[in-house]
DSSP file (Angstrom, degrees, kcal/mol; ACC not computed):
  #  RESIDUE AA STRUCTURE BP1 BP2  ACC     N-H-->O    O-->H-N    N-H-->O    O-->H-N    TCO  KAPPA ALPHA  PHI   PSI    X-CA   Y-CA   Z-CA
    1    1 A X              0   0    0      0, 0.0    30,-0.0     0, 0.0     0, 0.0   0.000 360.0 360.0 360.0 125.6   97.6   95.8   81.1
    2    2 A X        -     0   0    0      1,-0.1     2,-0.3   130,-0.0     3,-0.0   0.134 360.0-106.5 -45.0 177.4  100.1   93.2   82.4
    3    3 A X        -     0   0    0     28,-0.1     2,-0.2     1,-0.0    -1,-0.1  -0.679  38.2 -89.1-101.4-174.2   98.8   90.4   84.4
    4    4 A X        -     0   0    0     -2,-0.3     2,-0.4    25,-0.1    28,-0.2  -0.651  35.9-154.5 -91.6 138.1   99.4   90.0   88.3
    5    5 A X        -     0   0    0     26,-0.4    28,-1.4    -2,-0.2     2,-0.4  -0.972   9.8-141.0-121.8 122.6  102.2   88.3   89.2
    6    6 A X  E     -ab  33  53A   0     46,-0.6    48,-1.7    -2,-0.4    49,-1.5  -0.548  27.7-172.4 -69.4 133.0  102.3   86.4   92.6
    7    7 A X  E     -a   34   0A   0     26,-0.6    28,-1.0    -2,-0.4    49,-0.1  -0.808  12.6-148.1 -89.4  77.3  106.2   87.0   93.9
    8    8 A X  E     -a   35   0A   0     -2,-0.5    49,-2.6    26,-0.2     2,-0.4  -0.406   5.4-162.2 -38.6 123.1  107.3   85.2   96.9
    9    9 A X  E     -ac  36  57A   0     26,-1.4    28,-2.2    47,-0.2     2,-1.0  -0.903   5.7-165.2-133.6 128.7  109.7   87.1   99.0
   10   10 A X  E     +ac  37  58A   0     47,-3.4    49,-1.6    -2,-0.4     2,-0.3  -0.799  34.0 138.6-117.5 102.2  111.4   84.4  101.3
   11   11 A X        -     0   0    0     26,-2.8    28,-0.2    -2,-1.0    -2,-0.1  -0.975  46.0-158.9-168.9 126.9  113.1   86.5  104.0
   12   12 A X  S    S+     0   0    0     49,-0.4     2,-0.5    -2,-0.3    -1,-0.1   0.653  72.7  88.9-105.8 -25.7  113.5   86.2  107.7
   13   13 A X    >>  -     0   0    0      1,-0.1     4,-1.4     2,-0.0     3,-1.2  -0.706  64.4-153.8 -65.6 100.9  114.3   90.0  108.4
   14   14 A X  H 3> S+     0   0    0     -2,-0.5     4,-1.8     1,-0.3    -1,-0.1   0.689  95.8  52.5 -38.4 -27.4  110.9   92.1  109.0
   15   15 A X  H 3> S+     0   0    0      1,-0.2     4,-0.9     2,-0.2    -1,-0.3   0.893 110.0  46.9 -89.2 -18.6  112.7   95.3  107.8
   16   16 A X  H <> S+     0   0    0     -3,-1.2     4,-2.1     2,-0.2    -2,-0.2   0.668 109.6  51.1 -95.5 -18.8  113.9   93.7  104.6
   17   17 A X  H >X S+     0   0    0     -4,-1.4     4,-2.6     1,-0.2     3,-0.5   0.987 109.2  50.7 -91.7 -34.3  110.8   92.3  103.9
   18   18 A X  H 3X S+     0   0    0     -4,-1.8     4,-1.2     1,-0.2    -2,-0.2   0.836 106.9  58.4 -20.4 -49.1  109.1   95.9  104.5
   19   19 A X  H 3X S+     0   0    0     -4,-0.9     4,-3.3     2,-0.3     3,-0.5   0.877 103.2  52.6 -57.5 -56.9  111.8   97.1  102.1
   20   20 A X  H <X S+     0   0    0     -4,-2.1     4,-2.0    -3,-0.5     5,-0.3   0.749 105.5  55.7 -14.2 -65.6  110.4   94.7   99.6
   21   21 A X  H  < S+     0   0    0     -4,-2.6     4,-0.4    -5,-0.2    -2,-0.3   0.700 106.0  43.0 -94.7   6.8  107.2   96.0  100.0
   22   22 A X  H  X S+     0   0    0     -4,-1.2     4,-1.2    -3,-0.5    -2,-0.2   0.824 113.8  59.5 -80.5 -42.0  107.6   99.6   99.3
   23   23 A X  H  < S+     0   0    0     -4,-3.3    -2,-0.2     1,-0.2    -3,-0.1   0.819 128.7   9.9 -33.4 -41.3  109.8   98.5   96.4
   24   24 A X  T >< S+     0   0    0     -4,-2.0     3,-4.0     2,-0.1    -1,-0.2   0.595 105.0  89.1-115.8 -17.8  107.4   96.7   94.8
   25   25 A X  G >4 S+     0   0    0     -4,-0.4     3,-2.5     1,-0.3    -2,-0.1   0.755  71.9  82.2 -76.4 -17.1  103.8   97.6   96.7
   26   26 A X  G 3< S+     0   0    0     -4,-1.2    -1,-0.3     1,-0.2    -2,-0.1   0.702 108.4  26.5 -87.0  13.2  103.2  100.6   94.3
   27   27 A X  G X>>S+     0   0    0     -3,-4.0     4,-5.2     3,-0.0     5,-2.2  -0.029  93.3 127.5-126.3  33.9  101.8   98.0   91.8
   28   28 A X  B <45S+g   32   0B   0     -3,-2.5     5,-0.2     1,-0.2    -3,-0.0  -0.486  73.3  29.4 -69.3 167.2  100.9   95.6   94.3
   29   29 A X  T 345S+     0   0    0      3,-0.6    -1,-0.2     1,-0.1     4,-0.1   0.011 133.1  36.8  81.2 -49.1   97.2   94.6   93.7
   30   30 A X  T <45S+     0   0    0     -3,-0.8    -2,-0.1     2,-0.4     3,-0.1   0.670 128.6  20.7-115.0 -19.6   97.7   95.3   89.7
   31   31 A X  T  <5S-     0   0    0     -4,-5.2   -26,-0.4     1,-0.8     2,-0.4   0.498 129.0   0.0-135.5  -2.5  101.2   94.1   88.5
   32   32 A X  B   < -g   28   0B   0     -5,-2.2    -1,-0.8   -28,-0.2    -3,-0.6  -0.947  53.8-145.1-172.1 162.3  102.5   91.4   91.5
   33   33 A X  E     -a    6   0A   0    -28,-1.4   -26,-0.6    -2,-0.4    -5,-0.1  -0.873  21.4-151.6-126.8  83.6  101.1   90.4   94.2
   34   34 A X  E     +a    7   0A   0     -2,-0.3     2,-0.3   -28,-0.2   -26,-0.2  -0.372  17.0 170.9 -90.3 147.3  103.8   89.8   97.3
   35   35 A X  E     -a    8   0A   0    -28,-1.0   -26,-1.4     2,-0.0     2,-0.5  -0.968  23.4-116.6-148.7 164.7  103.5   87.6   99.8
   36   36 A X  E     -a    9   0A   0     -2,-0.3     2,-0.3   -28,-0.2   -26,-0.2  -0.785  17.1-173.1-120.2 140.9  106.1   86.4  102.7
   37   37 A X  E     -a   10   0A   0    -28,-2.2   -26,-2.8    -2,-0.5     3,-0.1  -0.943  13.7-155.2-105.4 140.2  108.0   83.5  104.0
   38   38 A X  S    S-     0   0    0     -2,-0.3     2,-0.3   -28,-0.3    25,-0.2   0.616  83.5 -13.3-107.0 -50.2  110.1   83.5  107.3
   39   39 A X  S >> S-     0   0    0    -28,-0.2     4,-1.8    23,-0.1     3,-1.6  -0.938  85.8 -86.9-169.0 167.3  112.3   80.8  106.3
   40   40 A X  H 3> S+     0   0    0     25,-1.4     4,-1.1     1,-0.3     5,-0.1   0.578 122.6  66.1 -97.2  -8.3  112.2   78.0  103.2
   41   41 A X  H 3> S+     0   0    0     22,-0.4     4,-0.8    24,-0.2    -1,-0.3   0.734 107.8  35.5 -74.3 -12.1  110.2   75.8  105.3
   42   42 A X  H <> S+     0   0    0     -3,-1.6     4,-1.1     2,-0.2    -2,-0.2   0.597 112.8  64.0 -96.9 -40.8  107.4   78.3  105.2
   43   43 A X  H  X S+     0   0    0     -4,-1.8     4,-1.8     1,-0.2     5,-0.3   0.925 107.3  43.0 -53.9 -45.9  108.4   79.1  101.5
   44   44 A X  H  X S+     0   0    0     -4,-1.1     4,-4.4     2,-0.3    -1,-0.2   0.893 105.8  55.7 -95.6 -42.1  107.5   75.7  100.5
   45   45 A X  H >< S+     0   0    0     -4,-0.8     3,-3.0     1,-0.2     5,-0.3   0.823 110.1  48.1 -68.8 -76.5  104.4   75.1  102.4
   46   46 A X  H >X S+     0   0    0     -4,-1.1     4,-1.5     1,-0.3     3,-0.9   0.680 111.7  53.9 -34.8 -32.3  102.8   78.5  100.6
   47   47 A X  H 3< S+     0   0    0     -4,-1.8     2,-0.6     1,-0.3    -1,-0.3   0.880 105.7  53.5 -73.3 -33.2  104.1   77.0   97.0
   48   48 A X  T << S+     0   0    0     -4,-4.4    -1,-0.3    -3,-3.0    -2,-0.1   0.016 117.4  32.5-101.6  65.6  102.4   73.9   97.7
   49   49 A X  T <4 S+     0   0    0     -3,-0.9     2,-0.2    -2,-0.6    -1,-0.2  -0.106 136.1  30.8-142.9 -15.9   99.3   75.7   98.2
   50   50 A X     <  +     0   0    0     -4,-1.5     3,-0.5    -5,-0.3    -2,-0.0  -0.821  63.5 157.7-115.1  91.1  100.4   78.6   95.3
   51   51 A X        +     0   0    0     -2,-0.2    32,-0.1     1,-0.2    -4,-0.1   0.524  61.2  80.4-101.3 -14.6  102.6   76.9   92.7
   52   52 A X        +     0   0    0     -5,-0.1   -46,-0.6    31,-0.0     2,-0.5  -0.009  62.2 140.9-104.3  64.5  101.8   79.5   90.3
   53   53 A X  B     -b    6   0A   0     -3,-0.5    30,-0.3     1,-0.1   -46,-0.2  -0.678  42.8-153.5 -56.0 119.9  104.3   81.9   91.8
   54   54 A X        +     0   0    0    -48,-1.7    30,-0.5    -2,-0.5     2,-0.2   0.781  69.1   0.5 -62.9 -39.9  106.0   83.8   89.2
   55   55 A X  E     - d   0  84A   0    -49,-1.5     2,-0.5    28,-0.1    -1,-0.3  -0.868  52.4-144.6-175.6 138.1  109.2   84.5   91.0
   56   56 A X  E     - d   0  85A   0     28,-2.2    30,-2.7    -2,-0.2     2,-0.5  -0.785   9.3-163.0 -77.0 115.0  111.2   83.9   94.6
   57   57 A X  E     -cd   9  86A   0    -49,-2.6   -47,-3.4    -2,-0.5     2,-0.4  -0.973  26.0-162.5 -95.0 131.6  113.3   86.7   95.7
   58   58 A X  E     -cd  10  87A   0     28,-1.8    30,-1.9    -2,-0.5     2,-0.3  -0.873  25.3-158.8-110.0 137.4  115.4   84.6   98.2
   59   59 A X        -     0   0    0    -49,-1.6    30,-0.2    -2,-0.4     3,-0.1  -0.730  22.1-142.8-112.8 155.7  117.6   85.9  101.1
   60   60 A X  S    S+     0   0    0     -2,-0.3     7,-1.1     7,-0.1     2,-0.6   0.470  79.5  56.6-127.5 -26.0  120.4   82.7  102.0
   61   61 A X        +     0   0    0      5,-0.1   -49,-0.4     6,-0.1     2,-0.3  -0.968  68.4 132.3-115.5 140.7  120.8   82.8  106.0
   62   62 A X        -     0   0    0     -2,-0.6   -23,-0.1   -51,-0.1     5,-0.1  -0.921  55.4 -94.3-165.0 147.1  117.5   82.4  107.5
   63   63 A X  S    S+     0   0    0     -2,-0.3     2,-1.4   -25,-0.2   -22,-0.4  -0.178  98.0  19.3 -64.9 160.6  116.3   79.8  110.5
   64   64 A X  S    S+     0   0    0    -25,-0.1     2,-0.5   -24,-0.1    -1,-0.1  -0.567 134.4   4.6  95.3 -98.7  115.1   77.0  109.9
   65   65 A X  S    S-     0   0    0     -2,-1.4   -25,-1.4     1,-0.0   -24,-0.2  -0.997  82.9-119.0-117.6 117.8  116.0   76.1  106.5
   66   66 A X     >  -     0   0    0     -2,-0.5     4,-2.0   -27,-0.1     5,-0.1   0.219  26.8-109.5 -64.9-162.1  118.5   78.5  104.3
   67   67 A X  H  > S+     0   0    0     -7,-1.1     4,-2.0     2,-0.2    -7,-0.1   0.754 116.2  51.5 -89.4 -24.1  117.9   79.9  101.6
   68   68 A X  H  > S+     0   0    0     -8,-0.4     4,-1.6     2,-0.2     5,-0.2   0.958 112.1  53.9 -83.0 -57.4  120.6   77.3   99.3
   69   69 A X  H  > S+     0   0    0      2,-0.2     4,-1.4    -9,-0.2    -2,-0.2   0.793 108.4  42.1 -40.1 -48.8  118.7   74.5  100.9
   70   70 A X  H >X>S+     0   0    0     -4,-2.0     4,-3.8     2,-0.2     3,-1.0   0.993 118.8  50.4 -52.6 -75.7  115.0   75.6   99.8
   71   71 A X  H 3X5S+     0   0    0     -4,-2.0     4,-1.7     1,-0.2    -2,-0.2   0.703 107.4  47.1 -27.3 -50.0  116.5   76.5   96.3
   72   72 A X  H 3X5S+     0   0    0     -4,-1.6     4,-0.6     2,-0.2    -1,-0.2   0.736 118.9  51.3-106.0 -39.9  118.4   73.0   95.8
   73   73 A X  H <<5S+     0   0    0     -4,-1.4    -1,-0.2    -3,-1.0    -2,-0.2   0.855 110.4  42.5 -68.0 -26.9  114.4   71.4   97.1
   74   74 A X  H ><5S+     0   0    0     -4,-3.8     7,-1.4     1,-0.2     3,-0.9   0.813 107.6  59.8 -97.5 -12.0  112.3   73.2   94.9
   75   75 A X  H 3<<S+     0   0    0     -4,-1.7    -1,-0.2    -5,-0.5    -3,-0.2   0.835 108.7  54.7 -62.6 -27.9  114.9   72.6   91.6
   76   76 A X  T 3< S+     0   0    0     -4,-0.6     2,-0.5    -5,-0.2    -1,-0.2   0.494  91.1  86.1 -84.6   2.2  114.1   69.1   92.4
   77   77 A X  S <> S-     0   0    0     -3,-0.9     4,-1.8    -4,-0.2     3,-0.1  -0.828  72.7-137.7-129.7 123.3  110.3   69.3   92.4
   78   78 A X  T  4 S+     0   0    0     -2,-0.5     4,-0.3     1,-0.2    -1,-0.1   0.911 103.5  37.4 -28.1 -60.7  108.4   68.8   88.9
   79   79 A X  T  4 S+     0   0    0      2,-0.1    -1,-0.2     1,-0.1     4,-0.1   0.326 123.9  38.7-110.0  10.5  105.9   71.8   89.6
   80   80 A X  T  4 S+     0   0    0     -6,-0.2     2,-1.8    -7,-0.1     3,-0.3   0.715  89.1  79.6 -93.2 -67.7  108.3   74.2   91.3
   81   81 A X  S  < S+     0   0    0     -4,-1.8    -2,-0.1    -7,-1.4    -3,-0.1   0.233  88.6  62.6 -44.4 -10.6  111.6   73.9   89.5
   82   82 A X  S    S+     0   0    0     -2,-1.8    -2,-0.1    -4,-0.3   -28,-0.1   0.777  81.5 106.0 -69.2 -97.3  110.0   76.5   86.4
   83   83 A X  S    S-     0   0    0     -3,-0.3     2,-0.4   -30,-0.3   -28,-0.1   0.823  76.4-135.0-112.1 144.1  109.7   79.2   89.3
   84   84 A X  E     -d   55   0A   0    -30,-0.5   -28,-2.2   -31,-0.1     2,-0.4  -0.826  21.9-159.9 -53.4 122.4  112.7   81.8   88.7
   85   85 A X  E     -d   56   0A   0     19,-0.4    22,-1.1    -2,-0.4    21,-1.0  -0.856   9.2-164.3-120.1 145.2  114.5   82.7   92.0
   86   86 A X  E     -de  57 107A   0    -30,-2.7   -28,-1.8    -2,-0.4     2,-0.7  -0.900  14.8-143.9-113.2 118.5  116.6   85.6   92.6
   87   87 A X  E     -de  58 108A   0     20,-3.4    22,-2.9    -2,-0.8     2,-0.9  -0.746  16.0-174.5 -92.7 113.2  118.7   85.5   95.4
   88   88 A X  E     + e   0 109A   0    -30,-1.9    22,-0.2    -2,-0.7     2,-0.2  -0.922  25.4 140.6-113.3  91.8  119.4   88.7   97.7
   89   89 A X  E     - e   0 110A   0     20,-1.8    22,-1.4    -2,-0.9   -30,-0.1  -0.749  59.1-130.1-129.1 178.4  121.7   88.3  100.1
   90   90 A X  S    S+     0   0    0     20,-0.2     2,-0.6    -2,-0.2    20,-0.1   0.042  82.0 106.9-107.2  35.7  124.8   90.2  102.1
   91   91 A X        +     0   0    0      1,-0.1     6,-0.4     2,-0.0    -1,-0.1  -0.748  44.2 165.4-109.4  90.0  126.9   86.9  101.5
   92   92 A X        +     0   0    0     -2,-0.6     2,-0.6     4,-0.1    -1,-0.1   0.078  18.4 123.0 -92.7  20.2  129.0   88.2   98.9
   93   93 A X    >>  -     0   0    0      1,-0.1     3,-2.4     2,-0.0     4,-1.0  -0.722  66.5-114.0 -96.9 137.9  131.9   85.7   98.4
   94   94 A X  H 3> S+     0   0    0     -2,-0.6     4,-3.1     1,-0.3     5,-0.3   0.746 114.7  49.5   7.1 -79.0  132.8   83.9   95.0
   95   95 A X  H >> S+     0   0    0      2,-0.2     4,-2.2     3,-0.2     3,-1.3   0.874 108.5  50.3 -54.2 -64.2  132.0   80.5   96.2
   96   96 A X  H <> S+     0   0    0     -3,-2.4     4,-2.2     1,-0.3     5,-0.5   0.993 112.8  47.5 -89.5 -66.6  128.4   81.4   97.6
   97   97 A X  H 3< S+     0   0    0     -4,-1.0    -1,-0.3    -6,-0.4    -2,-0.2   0.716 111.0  50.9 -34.7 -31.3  127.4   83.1   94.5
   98   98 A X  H XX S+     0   0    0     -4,-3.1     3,-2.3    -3,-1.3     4,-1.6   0.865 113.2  47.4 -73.0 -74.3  128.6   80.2   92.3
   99   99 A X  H 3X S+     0   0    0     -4,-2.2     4,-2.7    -5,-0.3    -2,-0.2   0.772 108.5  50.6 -26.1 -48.3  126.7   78.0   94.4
  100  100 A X  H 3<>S+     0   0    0     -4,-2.2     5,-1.5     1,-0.2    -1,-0.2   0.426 120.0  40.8 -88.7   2.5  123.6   80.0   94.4
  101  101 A X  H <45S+     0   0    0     -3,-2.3    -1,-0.2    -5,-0.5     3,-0.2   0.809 111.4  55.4 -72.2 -52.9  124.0   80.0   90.5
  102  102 A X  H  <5S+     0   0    0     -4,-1.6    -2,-0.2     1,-0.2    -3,-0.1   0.936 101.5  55.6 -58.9 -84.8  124.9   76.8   90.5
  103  103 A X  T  <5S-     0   0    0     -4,-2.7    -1,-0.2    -5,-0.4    -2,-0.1   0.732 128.2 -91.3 -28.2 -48.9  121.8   75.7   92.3
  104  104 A X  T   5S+     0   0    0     -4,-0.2   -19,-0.4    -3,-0.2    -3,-0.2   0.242  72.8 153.8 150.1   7.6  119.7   77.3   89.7
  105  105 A X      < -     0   0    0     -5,-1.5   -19,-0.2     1,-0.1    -1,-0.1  -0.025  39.0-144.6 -47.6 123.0  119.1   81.2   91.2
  106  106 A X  S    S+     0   0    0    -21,-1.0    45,-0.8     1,-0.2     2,-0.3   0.948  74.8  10.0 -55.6 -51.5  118.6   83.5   88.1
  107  107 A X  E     -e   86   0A   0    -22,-1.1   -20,-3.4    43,-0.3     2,-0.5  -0.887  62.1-145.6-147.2 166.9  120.5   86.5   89.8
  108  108 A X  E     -e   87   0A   0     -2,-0.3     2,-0.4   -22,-0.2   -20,-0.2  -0.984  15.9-177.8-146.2 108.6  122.5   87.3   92.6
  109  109 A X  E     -e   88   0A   0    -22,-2.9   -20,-1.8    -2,-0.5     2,-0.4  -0.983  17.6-142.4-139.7 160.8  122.3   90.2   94.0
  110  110 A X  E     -ef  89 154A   0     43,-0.9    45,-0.7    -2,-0.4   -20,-0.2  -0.915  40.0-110.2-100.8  83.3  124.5   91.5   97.1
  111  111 A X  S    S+     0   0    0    -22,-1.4     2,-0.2    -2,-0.4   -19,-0.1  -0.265  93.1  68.4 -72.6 156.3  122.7   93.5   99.4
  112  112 A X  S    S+     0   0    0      1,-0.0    43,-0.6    42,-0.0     2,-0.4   0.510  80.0 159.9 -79.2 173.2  122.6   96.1  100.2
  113  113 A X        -     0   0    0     -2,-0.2    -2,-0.1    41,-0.1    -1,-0.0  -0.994  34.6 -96.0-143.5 148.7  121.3   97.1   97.0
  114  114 A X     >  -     0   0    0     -2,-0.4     4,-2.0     1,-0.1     5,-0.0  -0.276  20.2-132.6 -73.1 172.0  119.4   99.7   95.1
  115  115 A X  H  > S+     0   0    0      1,-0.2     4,-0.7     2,-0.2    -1,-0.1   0.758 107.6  44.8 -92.2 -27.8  116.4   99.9   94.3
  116  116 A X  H  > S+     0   0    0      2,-0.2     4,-1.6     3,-0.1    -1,-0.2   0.782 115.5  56.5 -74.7 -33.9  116.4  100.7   90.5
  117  117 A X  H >> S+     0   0    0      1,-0.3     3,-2.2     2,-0.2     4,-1.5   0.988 114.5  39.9 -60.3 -61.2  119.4   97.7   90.4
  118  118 A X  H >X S+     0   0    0     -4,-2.0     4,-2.1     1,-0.3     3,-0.9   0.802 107.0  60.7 -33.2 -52.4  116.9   95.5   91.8
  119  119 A X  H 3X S+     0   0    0     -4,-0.7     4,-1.3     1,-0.3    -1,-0.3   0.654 110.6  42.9 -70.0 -28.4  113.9   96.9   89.8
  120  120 A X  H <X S+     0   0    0     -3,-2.2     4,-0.8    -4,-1.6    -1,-0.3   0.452 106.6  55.6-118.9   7.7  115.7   95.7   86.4
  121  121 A X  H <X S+     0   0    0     -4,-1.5     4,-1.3    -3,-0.9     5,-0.4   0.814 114.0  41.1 -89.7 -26.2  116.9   92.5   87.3
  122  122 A X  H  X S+     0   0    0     -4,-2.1     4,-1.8     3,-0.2     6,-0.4   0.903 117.7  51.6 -69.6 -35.4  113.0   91.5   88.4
  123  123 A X  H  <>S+     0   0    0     -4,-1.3     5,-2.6    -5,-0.2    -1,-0.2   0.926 115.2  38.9 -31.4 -60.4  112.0   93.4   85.1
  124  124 A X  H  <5S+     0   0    0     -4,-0.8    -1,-0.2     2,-0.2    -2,-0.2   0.569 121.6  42.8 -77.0 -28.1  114.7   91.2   83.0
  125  125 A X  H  <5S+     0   0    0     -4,-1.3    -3,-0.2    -3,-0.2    -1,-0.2   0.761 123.2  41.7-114.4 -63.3  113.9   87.4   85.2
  126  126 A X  T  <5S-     0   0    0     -4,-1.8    -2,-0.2    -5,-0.4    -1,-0.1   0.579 111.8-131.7 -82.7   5.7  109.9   88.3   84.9
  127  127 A X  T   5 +     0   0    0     -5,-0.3     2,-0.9    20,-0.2    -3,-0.2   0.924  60.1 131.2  49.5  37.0  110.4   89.5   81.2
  128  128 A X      < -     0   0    0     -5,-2.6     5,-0.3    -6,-0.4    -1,-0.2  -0.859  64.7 -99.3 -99.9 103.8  108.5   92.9   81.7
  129  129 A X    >>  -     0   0    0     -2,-0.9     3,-2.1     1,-0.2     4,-1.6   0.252  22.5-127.9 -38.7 124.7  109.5   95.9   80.8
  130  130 A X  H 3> S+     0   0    0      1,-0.2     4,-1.8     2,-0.2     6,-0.3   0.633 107.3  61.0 -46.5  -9.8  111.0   98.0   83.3
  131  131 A X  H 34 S+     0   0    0      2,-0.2    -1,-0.2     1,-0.2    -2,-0.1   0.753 108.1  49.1 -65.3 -44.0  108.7  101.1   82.5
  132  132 A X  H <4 S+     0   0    0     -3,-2.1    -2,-0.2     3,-0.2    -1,-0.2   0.645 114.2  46.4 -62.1 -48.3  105.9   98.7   83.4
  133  133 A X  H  < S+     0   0    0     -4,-1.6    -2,-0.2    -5,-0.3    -3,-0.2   0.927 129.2  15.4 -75.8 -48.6  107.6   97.6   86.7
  134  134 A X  S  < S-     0   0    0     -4,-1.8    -3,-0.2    -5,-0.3    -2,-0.2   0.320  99.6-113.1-116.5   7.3  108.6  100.4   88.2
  135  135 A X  S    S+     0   0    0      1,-0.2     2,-0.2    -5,-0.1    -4,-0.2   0.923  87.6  94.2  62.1  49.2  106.6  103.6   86.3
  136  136 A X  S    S-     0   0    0     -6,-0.3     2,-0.4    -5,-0.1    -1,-0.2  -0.351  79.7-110.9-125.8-145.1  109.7  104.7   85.0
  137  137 A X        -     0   0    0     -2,-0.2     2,-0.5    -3,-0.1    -7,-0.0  -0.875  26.4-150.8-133.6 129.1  112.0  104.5   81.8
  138  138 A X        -     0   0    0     -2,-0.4    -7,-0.1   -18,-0.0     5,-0.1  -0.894  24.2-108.7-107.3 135.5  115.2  102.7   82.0
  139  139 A X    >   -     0   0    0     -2,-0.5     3,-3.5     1,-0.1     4,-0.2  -0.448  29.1-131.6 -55.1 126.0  118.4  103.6   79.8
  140  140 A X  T 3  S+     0   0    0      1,-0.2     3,-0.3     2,-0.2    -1,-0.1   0.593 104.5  77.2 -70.8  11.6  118.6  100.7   77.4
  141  141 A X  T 3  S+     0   0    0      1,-0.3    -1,-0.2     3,-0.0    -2,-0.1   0.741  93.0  45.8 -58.2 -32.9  122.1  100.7   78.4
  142  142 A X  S <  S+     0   0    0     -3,-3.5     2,-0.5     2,-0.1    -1,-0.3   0.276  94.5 112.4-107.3   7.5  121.2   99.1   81.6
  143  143 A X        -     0   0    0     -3,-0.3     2,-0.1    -4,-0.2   -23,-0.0  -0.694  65.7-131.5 -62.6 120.8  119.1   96.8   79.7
  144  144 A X        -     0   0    0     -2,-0.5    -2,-0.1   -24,-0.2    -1,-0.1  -0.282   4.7-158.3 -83.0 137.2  120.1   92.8   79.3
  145  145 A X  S    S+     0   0    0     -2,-0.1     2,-0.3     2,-0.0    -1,-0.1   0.854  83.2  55.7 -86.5 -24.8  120.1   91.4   76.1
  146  146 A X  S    S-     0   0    0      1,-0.1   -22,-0.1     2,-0.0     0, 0.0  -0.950  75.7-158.2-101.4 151.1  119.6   87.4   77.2
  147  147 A X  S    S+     0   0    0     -2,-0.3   -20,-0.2   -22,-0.1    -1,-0.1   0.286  82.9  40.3 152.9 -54.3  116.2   87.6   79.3
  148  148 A X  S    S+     0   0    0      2,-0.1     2,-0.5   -22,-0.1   -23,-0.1  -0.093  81.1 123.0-141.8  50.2  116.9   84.6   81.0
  149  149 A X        -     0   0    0      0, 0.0    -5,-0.0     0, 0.0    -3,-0.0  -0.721  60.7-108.5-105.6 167.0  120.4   84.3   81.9
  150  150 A X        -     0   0    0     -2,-0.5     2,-0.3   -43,-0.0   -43,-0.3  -0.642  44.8-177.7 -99.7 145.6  122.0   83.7   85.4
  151  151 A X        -     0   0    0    -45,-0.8     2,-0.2     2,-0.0   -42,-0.0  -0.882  26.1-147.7-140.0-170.7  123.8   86.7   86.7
  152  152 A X        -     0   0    0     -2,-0.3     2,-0.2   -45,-0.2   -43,-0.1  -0.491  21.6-178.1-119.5 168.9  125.7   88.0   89.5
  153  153 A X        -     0   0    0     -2,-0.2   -43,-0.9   -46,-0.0     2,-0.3  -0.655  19.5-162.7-170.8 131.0  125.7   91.6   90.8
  154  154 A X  B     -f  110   0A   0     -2,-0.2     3,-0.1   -45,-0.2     2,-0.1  -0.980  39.3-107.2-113.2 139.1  127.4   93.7   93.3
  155  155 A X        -     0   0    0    -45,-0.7     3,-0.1   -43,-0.6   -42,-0.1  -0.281  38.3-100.3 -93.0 166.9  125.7   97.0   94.2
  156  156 A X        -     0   0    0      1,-0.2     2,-0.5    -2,-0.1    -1,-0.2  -0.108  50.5 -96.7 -70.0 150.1  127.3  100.2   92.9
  157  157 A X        -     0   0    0     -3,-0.1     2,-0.2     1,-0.0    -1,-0.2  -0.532  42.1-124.8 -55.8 116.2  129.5  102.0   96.0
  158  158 A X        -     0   0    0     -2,-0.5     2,-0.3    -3,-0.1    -1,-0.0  -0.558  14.9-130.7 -71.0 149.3  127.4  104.9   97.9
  159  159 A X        -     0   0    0     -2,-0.2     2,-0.4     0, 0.0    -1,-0.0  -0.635  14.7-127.4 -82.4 139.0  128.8  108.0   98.2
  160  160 A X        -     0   0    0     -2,-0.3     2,-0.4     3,-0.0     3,-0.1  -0.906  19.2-152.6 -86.1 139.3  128.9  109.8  101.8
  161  161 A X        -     0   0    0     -2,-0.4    -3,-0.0     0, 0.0     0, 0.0  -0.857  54.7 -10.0-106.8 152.3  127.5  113.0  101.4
  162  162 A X              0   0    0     -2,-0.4     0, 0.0     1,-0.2     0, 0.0   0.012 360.0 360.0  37.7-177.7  129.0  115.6  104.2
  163  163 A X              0   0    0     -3,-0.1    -1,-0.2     0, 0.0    -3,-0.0  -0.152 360.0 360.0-103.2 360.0  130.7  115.0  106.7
């Protein structure tokens, strides 16, 4: 059995952070443990009262403080900057993704997103097999061979079905 890993989900949208927790909530309690932040001023007081967070998923406009700002403080801080951040946002141009790379985000993802895309970049970022993460098997096709390399992603085009 894995151990619990706390995830911070730093996200100002109520629906998204719901979204979050179905994604992840059918191993809350045994394989993470989610908790939420509003905005990166809220993120930061809960790390300095949790600093062993495992991983940020970060959304990039939010009140308060963004989501680039929070990142660019807690790379500066001794006993945050290990944390792995993923960033998940609908701000999908060049430049903001190189920034939030840049800045030190692990992945990039472009919401909206799926849920299995999602499910194997926290697999790949937390190093846990996806099988483990989500109760499934993933094609090692969609597997990453480097573990802890920054990426980018945009999610696959949906189809409309009818009319």
């Amino acid at each position: 059995m894995a151990p619990t890993r706390r995830i911070l989900v730093v996200e100002d949208s109520t629906l998204q952070q719901r979204l979050y927790d179905l994604v992840l909530g059918a191993h809350r309690g045994h394989l993470v443990e989610i908790s939420h932040a509003a905005n990166g001023r809220e993120a930061l007081a809960q790390l300095s009262r949790q600093p062993n967070t495992a991983l940020i998923i970060l959304d990039v406009n939010m009140p308060v403080m963004s989501g680039l700002e929070f990142l660019s403080r807690i790379k500066q801080e001794p006993l945050l900057r290990h944390i792995p951040v993923i960033i998940c946002s609908s701000e999908d141009k060049e430049d903001d993704i190189r920034r939030g790379l840049q800045l030190g985000a692990r992945a990039y993802i472009i919401k909206p997103f799926q849920t299995e895309h999602l499910l194997e970049v926290l697999s790949r970022v937390l190093q846990v097999p996806m099988e483990e993460l989500a109760g499934t098997s993933a094609p090692s096709s969609e597997r990453q061979s480097r573990p802890g390399a920054p990426h980018a992603s945009r999610p696959t085009p949906l189809r409309r079905i009818g009319s």
